[in-house]
Backbone as CSV, one residue per row, in Angstrom:
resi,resn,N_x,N_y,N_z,CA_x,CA_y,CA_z,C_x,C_y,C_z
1,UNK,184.594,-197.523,-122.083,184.176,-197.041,-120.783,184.183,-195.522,-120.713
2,UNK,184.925,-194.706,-121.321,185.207,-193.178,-121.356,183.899,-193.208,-121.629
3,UNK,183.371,-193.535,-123.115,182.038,-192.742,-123.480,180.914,-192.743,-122.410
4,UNK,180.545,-193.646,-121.886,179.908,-193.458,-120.031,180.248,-192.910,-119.007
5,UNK,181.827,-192.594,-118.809,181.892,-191.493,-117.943,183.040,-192.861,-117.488
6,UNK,182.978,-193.891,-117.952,183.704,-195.394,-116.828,185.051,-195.795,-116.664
7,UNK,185.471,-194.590,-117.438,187.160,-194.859,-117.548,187.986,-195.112,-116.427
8,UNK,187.373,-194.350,-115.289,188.067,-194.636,-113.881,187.610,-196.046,-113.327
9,UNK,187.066,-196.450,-113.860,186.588,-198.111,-113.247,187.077,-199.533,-113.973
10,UNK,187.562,-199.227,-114.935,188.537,-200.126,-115.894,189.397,-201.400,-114.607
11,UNK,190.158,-200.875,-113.904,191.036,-201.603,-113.194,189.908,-202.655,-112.171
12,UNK,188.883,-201.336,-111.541,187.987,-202.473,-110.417,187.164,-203.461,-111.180
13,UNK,186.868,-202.857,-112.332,185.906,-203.420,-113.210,186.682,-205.337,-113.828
14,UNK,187.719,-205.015,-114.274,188.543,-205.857,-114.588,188.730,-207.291,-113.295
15,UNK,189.006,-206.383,-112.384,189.263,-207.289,-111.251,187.777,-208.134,-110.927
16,UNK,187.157,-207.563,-110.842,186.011,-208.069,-110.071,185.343,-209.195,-111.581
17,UNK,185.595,-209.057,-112.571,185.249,-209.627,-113.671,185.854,-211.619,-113.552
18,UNK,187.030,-211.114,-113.326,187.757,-212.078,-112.888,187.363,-212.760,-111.525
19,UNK,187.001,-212.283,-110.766,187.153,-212.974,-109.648,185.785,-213.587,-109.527
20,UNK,184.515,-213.126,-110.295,183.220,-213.876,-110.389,183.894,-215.085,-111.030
21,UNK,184.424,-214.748,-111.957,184.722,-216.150,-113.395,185.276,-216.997,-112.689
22,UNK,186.247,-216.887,-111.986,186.731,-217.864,-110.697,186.046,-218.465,-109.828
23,UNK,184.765,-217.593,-109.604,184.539,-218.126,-108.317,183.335,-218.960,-109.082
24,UNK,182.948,-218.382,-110.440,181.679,-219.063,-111.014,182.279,-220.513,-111.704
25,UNK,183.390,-220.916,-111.574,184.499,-222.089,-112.349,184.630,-222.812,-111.385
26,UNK,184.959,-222.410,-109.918,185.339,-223.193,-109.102,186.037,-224.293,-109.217
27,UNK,187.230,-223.561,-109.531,187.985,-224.766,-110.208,188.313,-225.627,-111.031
28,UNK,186.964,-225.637,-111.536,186.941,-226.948,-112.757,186.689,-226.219,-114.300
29,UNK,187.093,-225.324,-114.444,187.754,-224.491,-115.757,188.391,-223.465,-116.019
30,UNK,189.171,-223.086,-116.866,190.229,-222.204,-116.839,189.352,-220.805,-117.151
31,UNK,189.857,-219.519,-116.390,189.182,-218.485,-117.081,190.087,-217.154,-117.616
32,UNK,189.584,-216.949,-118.783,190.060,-216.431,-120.175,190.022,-215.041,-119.763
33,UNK,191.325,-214.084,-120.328,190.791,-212.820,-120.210,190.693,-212.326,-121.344
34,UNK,189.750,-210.793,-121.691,189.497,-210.425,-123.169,189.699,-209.351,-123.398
35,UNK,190.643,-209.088,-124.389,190.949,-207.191,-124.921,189.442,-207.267,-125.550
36,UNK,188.551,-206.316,-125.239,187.482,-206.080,-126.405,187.869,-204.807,-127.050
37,UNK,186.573,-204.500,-127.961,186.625,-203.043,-128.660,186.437,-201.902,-127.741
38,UNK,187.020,-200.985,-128.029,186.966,-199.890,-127.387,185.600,-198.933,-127.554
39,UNK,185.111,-199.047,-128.463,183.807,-198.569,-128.999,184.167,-197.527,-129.956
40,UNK,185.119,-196.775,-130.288,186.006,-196.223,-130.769,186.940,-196.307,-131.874
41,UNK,187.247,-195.419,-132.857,187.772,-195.988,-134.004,189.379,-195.198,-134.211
42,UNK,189.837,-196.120,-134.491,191.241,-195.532,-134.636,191.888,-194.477,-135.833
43,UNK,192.499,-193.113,-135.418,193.097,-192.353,-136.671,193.551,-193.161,-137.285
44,UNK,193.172,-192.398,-139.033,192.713,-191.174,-139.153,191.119,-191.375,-138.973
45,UNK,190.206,-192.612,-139.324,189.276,-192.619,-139.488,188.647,-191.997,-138.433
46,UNK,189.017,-192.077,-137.179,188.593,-191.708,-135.925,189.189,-190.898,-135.067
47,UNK,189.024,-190.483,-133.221,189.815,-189.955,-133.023,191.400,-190.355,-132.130
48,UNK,191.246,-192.246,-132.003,192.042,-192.790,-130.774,193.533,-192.945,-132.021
49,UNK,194.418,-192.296,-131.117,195.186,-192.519,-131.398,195.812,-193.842,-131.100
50,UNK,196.609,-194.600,-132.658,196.989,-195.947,-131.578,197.805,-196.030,-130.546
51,UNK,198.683,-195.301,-130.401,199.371,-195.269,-128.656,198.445,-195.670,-127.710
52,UNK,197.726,-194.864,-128.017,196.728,-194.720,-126.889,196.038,-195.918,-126.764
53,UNK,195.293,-196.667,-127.736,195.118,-197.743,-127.559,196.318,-198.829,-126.558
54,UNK,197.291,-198.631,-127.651,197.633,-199.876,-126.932,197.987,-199.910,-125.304
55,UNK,198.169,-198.197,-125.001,198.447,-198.166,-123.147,196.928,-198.642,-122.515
56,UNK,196.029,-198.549,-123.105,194.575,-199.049,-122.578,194.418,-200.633,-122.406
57,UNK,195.312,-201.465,-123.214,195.111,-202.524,-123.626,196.083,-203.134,-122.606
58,UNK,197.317,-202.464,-122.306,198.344,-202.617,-121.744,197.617,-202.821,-120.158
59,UNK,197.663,-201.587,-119.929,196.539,-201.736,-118.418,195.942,-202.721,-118.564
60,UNK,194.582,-202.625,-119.320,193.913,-203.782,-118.779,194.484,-205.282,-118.938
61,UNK,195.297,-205.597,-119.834,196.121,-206.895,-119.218,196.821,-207.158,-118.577
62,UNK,197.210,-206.021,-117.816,197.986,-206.153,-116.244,196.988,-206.575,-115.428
63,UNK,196.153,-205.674,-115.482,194.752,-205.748,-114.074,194.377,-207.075,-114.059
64,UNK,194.209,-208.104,-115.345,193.821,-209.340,-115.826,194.446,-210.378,-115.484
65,UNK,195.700,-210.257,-115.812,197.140,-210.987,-114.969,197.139,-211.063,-113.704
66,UNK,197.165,-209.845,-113.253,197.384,-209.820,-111.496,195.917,-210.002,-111.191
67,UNK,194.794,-210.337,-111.566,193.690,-210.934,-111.139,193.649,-212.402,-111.173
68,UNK,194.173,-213.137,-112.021,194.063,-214.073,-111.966,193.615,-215.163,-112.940
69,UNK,193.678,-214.560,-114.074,192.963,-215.231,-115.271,194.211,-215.933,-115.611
70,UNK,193.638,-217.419,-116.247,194.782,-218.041,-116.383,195.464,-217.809,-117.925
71,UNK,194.543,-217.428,-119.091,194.826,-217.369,-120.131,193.983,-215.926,-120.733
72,UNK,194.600,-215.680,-122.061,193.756,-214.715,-122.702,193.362,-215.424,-124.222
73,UNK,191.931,-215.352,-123.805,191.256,-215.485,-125.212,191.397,-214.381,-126.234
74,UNK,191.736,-214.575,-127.743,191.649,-214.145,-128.910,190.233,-214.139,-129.810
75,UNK,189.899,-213.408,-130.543,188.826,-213.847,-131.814,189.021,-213.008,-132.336
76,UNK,188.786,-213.000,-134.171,189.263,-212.421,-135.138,187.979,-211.398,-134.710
């Protein structure tokens, strides 16, 4: 989201992600939340430091939690 300018929208973005998936489930399936890629590559190759990652990752699985997703999906 940084590289668009979207970093400040992470939390609404998150929320509102969730609350379609809910409302598009209506009940009758569980909805998943997802760490994706950052678009970004981690030192040294790149410039994200992993701290930094993981406080990004951290946030957004709070925002995900307290939205309402019942589980978090994985993929290699």
């Amino acid at each position: 989201l940084e590289e668009y300018g979207l970093e400040d929208s992470l939390v609404q973005m998150n929320r509102e992600l969730v609350a379609l998936s809910k409302r598009a489930a209506g009940g009758r399936a569980y909805v998943a939340g997802d760490l994706t890629m950052t678009g970004r590559q981690l030192y040294p190759l790149g410039d994200l430091m992993f701290e930094d990652l993981v406080e990004v990752y951290k946030e957004q699985a709070k925002v995900i939690c307290e939205a309402g997703a019942d589980l978090f999906a994985w993929r290699p």
